[in-house]
RODO-2510 file (C-alpha; in nm, 4 decimals, decimal comma):
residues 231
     n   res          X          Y          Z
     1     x     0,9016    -4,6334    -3,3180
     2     x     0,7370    -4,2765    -3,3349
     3     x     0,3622    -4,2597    -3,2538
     4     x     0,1223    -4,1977    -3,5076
     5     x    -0,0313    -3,8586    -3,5822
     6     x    -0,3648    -4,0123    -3,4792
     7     x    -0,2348    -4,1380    -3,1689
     8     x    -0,0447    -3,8052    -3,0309
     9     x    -0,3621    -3,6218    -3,1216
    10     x    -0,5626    -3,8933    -2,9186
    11     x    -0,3254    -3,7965    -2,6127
    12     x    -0,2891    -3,4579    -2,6182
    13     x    -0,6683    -3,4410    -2,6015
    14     x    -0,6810    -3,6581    -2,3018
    15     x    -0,3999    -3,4481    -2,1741
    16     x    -0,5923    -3,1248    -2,2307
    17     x    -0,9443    -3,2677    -2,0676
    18     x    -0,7522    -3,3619    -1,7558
    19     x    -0,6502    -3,0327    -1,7322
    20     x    -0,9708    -2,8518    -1,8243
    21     x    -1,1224    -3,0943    -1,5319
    22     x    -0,8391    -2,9987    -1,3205
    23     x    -0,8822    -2,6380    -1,3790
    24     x    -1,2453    -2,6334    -1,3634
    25     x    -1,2600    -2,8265    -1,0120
    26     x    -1,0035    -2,5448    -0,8379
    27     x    -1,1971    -2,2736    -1,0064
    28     x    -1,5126    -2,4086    -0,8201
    29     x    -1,3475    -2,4985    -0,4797
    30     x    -1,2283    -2,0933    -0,4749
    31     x    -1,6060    -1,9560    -0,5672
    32     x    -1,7414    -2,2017    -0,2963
    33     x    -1,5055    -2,0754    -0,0590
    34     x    -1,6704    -1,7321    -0,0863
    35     x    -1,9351    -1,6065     0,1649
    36     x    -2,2680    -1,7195     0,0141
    37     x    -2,4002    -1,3262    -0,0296
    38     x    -2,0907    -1,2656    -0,2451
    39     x    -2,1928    -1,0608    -0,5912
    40     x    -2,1558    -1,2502    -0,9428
    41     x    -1,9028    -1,0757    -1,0435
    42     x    -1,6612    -1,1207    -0,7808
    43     x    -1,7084    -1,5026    -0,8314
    44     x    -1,6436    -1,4255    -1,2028
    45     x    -1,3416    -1,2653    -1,1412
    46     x    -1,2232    -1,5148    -0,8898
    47     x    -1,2500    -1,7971    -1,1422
    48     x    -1,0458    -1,6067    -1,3912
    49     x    -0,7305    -1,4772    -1,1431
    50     x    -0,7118    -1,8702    -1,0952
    51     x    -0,7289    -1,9422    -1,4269
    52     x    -0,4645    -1,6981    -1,4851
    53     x    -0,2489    -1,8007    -1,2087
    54     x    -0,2859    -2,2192    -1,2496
    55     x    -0,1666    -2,1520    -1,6070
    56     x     0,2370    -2,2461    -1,4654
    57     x     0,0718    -2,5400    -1,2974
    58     x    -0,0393    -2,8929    -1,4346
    59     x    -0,2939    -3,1152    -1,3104
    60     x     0,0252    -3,3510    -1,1553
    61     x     0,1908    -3,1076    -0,9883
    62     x     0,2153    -3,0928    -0,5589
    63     x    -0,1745    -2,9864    -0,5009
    64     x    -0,0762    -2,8555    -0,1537
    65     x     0,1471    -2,6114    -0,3409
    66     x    -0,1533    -2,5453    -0,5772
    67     x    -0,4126    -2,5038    -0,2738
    68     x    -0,1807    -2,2267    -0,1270
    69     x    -0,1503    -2,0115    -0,4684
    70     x    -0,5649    -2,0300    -0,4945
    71     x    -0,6166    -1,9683    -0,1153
    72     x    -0,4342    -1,6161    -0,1210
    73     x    -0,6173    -1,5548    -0,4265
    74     x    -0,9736    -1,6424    -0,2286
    75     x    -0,8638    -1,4427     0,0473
    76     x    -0,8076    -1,1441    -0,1204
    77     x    -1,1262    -1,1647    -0,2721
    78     x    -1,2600    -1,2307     0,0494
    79     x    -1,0876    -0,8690     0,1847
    80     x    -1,2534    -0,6686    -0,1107
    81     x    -1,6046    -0,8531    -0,0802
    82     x    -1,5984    -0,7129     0,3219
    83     x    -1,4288    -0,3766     0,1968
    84     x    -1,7369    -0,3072    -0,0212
    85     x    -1,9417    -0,4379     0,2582
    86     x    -1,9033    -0,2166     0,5118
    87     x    -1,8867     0,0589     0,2612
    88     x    -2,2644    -0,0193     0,1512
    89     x    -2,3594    -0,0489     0,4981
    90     x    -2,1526     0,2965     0,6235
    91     x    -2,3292     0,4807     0,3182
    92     x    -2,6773     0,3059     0,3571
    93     x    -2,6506     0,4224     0,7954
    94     x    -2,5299     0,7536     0,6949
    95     x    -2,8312     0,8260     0,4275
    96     x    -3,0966     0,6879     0,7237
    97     x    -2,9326     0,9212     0,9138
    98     x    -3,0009     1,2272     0,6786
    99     x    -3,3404     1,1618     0,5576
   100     x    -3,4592     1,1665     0,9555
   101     x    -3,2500     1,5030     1,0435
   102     x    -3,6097     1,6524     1,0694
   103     x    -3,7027     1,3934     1,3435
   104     x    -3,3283     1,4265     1,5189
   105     x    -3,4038     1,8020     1,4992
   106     x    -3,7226     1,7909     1,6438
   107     x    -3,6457     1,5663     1,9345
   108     x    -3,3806     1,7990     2,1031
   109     x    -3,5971     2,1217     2,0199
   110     x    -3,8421     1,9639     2,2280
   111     x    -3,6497     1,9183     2,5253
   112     x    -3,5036     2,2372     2,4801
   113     x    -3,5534     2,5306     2,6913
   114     x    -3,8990     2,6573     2,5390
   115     x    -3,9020     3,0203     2,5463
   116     x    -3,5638     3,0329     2,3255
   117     x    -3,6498     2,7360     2,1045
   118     x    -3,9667     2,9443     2,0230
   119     x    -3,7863     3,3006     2,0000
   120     x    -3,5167     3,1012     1,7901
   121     x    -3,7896     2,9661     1,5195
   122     x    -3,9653     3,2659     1,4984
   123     x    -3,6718     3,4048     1,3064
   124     x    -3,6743     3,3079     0,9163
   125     x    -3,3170     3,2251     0,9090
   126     x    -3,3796     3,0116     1,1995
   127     x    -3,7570     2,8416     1,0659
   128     x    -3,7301     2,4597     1,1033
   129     x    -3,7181     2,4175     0,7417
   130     x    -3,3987     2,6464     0,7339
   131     x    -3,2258     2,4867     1,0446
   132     x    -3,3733     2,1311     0,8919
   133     x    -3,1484     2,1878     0,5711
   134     x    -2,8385     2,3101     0,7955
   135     x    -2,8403     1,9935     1,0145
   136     x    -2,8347     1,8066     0,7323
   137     x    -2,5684     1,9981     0,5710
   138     x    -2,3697     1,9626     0,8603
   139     x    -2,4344     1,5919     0,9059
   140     x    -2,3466     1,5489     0,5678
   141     x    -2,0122     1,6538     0,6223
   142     x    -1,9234     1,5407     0,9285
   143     x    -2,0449     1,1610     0,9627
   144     x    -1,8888     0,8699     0,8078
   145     x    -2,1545     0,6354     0,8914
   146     x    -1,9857     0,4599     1,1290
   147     x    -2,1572     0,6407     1,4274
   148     x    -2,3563     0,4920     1,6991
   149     x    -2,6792     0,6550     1,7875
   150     x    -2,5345     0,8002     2,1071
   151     x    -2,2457     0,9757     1,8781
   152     x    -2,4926     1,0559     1,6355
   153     x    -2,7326     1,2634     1,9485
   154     x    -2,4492     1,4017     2,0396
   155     x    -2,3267     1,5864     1,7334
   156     x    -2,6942     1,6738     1,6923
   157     x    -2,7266     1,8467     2,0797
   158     x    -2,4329     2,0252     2,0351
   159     x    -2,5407     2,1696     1,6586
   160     x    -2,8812     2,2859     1,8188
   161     x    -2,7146     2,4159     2,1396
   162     x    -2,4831     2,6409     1,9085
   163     x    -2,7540     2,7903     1,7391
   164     x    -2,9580     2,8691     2,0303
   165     x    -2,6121     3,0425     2,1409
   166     x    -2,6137     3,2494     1,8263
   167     x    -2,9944     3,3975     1,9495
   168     x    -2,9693     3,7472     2,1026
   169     x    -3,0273     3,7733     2,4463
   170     x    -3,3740     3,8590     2,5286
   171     x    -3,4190     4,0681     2,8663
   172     x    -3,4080     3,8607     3,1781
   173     x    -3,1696     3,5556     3,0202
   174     x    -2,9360     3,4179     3,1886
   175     x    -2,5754     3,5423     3,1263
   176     x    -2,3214     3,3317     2,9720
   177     x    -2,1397     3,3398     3,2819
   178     x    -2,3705     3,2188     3,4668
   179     x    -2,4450     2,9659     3,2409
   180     x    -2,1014     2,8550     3,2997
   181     x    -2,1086     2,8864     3,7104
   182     x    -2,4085     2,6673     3,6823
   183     x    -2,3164     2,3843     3,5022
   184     x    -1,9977     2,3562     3,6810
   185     x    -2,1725     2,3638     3,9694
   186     x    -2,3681     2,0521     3,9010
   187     x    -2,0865     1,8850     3,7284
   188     x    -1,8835     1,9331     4,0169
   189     x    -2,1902     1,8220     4,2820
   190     x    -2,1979     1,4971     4,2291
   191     x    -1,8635     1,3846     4,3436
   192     x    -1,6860     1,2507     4,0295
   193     x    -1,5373     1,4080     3,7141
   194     x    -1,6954     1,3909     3,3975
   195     x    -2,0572     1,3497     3,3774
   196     x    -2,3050     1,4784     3,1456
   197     x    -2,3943     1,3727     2,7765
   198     x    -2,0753     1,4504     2,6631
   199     x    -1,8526     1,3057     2,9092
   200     x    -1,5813     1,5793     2,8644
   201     x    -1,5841     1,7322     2,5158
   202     x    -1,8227     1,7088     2,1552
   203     x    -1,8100     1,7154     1,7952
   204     x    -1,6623     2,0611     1,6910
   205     x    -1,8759     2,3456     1,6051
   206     x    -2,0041     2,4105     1,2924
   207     x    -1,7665     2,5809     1,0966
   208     x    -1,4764     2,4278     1,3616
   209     x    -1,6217     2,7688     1,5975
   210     x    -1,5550     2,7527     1,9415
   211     x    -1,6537     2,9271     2,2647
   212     x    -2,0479     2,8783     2,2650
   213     x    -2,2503     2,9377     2,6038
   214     x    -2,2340     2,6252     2,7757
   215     x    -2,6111     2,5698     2,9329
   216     x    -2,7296     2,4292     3,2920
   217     x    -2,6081     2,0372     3,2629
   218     x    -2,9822     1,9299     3,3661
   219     x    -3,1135     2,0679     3,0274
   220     x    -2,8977     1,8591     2,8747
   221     x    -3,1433     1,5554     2,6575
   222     x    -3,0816     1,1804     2,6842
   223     x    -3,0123     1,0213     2,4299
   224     x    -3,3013     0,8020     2,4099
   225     x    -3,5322     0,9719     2,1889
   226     x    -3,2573     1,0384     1,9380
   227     x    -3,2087     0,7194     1,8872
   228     x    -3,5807     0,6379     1,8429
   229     x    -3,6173     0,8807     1,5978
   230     x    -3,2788     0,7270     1,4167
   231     x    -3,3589     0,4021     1,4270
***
């Protein structure tokens, strides 16, 4: 004998609260299985993709075949929610980075050779605001963020060392070849390769130049003030 209207509609609403409870207890299990710092809207969107993709499913079908088509969907949120991560925290390192270029500046032109750092500023298209506003132009371009502070000194040294190269030579300076005997000299006296704050090579030139005066290895500066005044 065929049910009564009353009673079919009395099931299929029992049928449909199972599966709303079903639904709603996956669609929690994936949001709680994101890290706690995740935004609201990627826990919004997560409950909806497994909304969408549960809709094939019902509440009595194999849940370990269930948990597997909601993992992947978790993990992939997981990917973009570290994606945008480090992408905040590249940009965020890179802008600290740009609004100190004054200080970074600063701290290699004063462990720089005096008499041409002074000569050098003295010029108006080499003032500190003028070189301040190149550095950062240059910085700009070339860092992703990603740098450590020893990376970030050393792209810094090398951009001040090129435009002291740029300087005419006032009477008495040393001669780029001698420049060159020099530091090779040194490099070469302490019985190993390498050596120096660069370790073999740096950042290209401004403008991808090459060829700049290469000065006496122990006027090279640490590191360690550049990274106080990045920090």
């Amino acid at each position: 004998m065929p049910r009564s209207p009353r009673l079919r509609e009395s099931a299929n609403s029992q049928s449909n609260e199972a599966r709303r409870v079903w639904l709603k207890t996956w669609k929690r299990w994936a949001a709680n299985e994101l890290p706690g710092n995740a935004p609201r809207a990627l826990r919004v969107q997560l409950r909806a993709a497994v909304e969408r993709a549960l809709s094939r499913f019902h509440p009595d079908d194999d849940d370990v075949e269930v948990r597997d088509v909601v993992t992947d969907l978790v993990e992939e949120a997981r990917r973009r929610f570290h994606t945008q991560t480090d992408h905040t925290r590249e940009a965020e390192s890179k802008r600290e980075v740009l609004a100190g270029a004054g200080q970074l500046l600063d701290a290699v032109l004063d462990q720089s050779p005096k008499e041409e750092v002074t000569a050098m500023l003295k010029r108006p298209a080499y003032s500190r605001p003028v070189l301040t506003g190149r550095l950062r132009r240059f910085l700009t371009r070339h860092l992703t963020g990603t740098e450590s502070p020893e990376e970030i000194a050393q792209l810094v040294v090398a951009w001040v060392e090129r435009r002291l190269d740029e300087q005419p030579d006032p009477p008495g300076r040393m001669s780029a070849a001698s420049h060159i005997a020099i530091s090779v000299a040194v490099a070469g006296g302490g019985g190993g390769g390498g050596g120096g704050l660069w370790g073999g090579g740096g950042p290209a030139s401004e403008g991808m130049g090459t060829g700049t005066t290469e000065r006496p290895a122990a006027w090279r500066t640490s590191v360690a003030p550049i990274r106080r005044a990045s920090a």
